[in-house]
N, C-alpha and C positions, 0 to 999 in steps of 0.2 A: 664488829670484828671483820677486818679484812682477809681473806682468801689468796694465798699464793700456789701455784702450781710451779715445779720444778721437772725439769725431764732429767733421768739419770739413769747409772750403772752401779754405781760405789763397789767398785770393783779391785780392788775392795775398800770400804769407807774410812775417808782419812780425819787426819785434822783441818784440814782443806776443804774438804764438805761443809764437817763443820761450822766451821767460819764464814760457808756461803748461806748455809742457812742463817747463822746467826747476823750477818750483813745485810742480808735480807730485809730481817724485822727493823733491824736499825732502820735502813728505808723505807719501809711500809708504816711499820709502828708493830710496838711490843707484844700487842694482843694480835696477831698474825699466825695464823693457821695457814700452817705449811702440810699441800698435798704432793707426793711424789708419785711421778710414775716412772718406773724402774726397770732395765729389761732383770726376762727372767735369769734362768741357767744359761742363757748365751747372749754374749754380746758384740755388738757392730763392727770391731778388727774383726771377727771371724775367731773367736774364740770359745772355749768354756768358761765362764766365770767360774773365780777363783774359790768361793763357795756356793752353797746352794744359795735359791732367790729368797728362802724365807730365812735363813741367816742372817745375809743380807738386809735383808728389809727388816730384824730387830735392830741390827746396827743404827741402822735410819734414825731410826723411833726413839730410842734409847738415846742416842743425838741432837734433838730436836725435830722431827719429824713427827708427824702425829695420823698421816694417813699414810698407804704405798699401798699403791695399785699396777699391776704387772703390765711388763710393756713383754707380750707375747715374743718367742722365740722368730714366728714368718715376717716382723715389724723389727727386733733386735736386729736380727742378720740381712740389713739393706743398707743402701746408701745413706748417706749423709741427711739425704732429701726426703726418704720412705721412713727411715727413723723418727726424722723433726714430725713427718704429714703424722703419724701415727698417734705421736704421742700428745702433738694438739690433740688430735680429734679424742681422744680420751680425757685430756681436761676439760674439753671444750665441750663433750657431751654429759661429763657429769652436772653443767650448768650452775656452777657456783664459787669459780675462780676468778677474782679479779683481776691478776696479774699472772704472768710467766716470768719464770728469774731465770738467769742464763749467766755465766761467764763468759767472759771471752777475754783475746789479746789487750782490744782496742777499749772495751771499756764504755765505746762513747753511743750509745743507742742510734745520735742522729746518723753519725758515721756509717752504720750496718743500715740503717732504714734505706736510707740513699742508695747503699750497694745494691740491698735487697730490691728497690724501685729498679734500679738501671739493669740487672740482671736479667729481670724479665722482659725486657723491651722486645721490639720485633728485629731491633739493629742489631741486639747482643746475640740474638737467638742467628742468624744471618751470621754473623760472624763466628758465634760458636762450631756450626755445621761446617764451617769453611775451615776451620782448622782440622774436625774430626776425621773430612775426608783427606787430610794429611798426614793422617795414620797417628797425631796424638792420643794422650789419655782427655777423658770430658774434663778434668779438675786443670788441665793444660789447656785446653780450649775456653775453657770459662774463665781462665785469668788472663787469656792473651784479648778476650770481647771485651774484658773488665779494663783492661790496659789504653784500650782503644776509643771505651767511652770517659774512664775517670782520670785515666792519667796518673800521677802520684797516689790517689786516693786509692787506686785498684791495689795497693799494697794491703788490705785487710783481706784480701782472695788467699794470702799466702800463709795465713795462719788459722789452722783447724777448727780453733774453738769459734773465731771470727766466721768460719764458713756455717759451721754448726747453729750460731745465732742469725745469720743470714735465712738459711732454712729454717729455723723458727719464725721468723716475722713474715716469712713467705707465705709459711703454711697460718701463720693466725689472720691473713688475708684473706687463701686460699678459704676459709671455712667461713667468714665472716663472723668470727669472733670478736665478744668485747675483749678479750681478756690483752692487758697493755704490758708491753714486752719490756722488761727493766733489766739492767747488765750492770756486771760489775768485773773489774779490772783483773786479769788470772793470767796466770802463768805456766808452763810446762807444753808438751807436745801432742798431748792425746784428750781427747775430751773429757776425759774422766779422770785428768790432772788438773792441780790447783795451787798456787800462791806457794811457788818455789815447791811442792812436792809431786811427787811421779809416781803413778800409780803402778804402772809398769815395773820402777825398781822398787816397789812394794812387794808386788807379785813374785818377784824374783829373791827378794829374800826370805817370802813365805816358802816360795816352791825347793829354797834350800835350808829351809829347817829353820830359818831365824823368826821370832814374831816381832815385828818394828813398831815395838810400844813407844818409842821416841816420836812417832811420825801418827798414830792413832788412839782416837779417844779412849780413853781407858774400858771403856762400856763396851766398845767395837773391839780391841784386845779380849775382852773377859768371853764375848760370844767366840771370837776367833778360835782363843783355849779350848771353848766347848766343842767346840767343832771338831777339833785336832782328835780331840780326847776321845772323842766318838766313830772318831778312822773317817770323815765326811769332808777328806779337803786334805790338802790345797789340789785343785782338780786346774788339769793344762791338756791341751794337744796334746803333747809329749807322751803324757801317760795313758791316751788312749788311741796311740797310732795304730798299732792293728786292727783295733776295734772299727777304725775310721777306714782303713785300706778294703778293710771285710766290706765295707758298706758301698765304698765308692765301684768295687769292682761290680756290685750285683746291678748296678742302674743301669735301664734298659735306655733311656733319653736325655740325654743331658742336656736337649734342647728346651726342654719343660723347667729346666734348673734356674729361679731369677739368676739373671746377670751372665747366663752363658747365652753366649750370640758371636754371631760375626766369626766362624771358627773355632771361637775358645771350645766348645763343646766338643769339637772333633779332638783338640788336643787332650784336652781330661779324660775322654773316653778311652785315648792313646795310652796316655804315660799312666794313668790310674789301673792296668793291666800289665806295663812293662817295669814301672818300676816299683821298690823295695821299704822307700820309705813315704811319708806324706812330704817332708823337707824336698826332695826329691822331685815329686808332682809338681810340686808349686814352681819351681825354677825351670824346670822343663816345659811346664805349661807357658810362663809368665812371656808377653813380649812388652815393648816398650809403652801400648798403648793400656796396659792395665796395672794397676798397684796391685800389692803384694795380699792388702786390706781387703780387695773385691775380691780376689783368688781363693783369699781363706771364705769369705762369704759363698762364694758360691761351691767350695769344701764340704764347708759345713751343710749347707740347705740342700744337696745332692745326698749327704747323709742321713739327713734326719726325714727326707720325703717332701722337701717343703715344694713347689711346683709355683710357678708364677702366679699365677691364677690364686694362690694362699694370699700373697703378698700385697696384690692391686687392690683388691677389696677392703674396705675400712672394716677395723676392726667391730666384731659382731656384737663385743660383751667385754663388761671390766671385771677383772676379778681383784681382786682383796688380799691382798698378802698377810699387811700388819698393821697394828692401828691401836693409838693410848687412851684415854678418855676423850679428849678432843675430836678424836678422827671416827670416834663412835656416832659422837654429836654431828659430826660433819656426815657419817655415813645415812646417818636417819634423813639429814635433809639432802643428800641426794638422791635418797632414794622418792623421794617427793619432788622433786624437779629433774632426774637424769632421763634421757632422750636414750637412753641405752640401756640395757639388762648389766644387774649389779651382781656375781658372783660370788657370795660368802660360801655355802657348800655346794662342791663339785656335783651331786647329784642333781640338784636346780638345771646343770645345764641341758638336760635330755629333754626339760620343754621348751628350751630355746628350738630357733631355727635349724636346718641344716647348715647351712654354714658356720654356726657359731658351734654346733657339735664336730666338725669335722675341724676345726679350728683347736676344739680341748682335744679331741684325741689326736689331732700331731702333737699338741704340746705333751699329749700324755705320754706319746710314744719317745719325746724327744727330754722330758724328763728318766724315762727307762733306761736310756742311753746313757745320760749322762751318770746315775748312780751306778754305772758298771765303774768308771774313774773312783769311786771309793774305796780306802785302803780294808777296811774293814768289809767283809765279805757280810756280815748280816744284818749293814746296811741297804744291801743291792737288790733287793724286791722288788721285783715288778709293781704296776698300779700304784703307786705311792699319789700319783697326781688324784685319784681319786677319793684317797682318804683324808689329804691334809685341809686343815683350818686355818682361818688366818690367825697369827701370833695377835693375842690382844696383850698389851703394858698395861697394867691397873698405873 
């Protein structure tokens, strides 16, 4: 049986998933054990996920999914590039994926390899610096170096998921993994869209009361209902803007914040005390050298305590979200080959290291945060991260 690893958000899980897991097998072959690693309650725009991560992660399983392993809250809210490095190194460390599956624009492996080769050159990196100090954004500077070494080809810079898979094959260098990067042809604007669907106008008509059973696996609707019904969702910025303004004003350094630098810190310090809403911060902070995406990232991680220093360091410990019969089998043998401490109850982690403890309790504190977004008030209990188990599918 061959081994896939996916990195993801299913944010929420559509038919597009789906059909990348089930494409997947097509390629690999049908007895293909699919492992995911998923962020948790937050993810990479800088947002809340739309439901909680063990929701989520039945959706998975219920889908075809047979393991999900959490991609931490300090690794969700990063770049493009701290995202990819993260979520290898957690498949990479459980030691028993053959493959990384990925979508993208372009579809074509050789294409992205080549990107991912020329990007890191000493030329690209020279040229990249030369644009930054022309007051661009990095994702502007890294397609004007790209432009300069590939020519026509630097056109896979300009499309998200393309960059996203670039950062995978970087980072499965970066750690000198086997695990061999496969892509398949996708569509939409945000990573966590797929083959003509948008996760985005998903969200958007969860967050106004519709459920888009046209557009999600029936399994992922039926968890969705659960969820509704239990007051546990649909969770946004929006509905937790004060909670977030409370938070941003009390920060003593925004310089400690990943991704604030070069100034940005002085402004969020600014408008995060003058002004009324978070829509508000964000446009008065923004200038032209930073996306709107990094803005809310570094929002968010100013909120929840995350500090650089969480961020750079490889992830300490995997924990366990959900998992069916398969992903039971797959967890026994990782636990016999993984190079990393394996997570099933939250208590385990007090004889991990310190950093793997000071790692659960931001997440624990950044789980506490986000159950305040629940409609239902006896939902909202503190310590929650410390009691739950992963969802097992018989």
């Amino acid at each position: 049986m061959k081994i896939v690893g996916i990195i993801c958000e299913y944010n929420p899980f559509h038919l597009g998933h789906a059909g990348h897991i089930e494409k997947t097998r097509e390629i690999v072959g049908e007895d293909t054990a699919v492992v995911c690693v998923m962020s948790g309650n937050y993810v990479q725009r800088g947002d809340f996920a739309i439901f909680n991560k063990h929701a989520r992660a039945k959706m998975a399983i219920f889908s075809g999914a047979d393991l999900v392993i959490e991609l931490q809250a300090a690794y969700a809210l990063s770049s493009a590039e701290g995202f990819a490095n993260a979520g290898v190194y957690l498949l990479d460390m459980l030691g028993m994926c053959d493959y990384l599956s990925f979508g993208s624009e372009s579809g074509r492996i050789e294409i992205l390899s080549e990107a991912a080769d020329v990007i890191v050159s000493d030329e690209a990196s020279i040229i990249t610096k030369k644009w930054l100090r022309q007051g661009v954004s990095y994702a502007t500077a890294q397609q004007r170096a790209a432009e300069a070494l590939m020519g026509t080809k630097a056109e896979v810079f300009r499309s998200p998921n393309n960059v996203l898979g670039i950062e995978y094959i970087k980072a499965i260098r970066n750690t000198g993994s086997s695990m061999r990067p496969i892509t398949m042809r996708r569509t939409g604007g945000e990573h966590d869209s797929d083959i003509g669907l948008s996760a985005s106008a998903l969200r958007k008509r969860l967050l106004q009361g519709s459920i888009p059973i046209d557009s999600m696996p029936a399994t992922a609707v039926a968890a969705c209902l659960e969820e509704l019904a239990l007051g546990r969702g649909p969770i946004s910025l929006d509905n937790m803007e004060s909670a977030i303004l409370s938070r941003l004003r009390a920060v003593k350094e925004y310089s400690k914040v990943p991704g604030a630098s070069e100034g940005l810190e002085r402004r969020f310090k600014r408008y995060a005390n003058s002004e009324g809403s978070v829509a508000s911060v964000l446009t008065k902070s923004k200038t032209k050298r930073y996306t709107l995406a990094r803005l809310r990232r570094i929002l968010m991680c100013a909120s929840l305590g995350i500090q650089k220093e969480d961020s750079r360091q490889a992830p300490p410990y995997s924990r366990v979200l959900a998992m069916n019969n398969t992903g039971k089998r797959l967890l026994g043998q990782a636990r016999e080959k993984a190079k990393l401490p394996i997570v099933t109850k939250p208590a385990s982690v007090q004889k991990l290291s310190g950093s793997a403890i000071r790692l659960f309790d931001l997440e624990s504190a950044a789980t506490d945060f986000y159950v305040l977004g629940y409609q239902n008030e006896n939902q909202r209990s503190g310590g929650q991260e410390w009691r739950r188990s992963p969802i097992i599918v018989e």
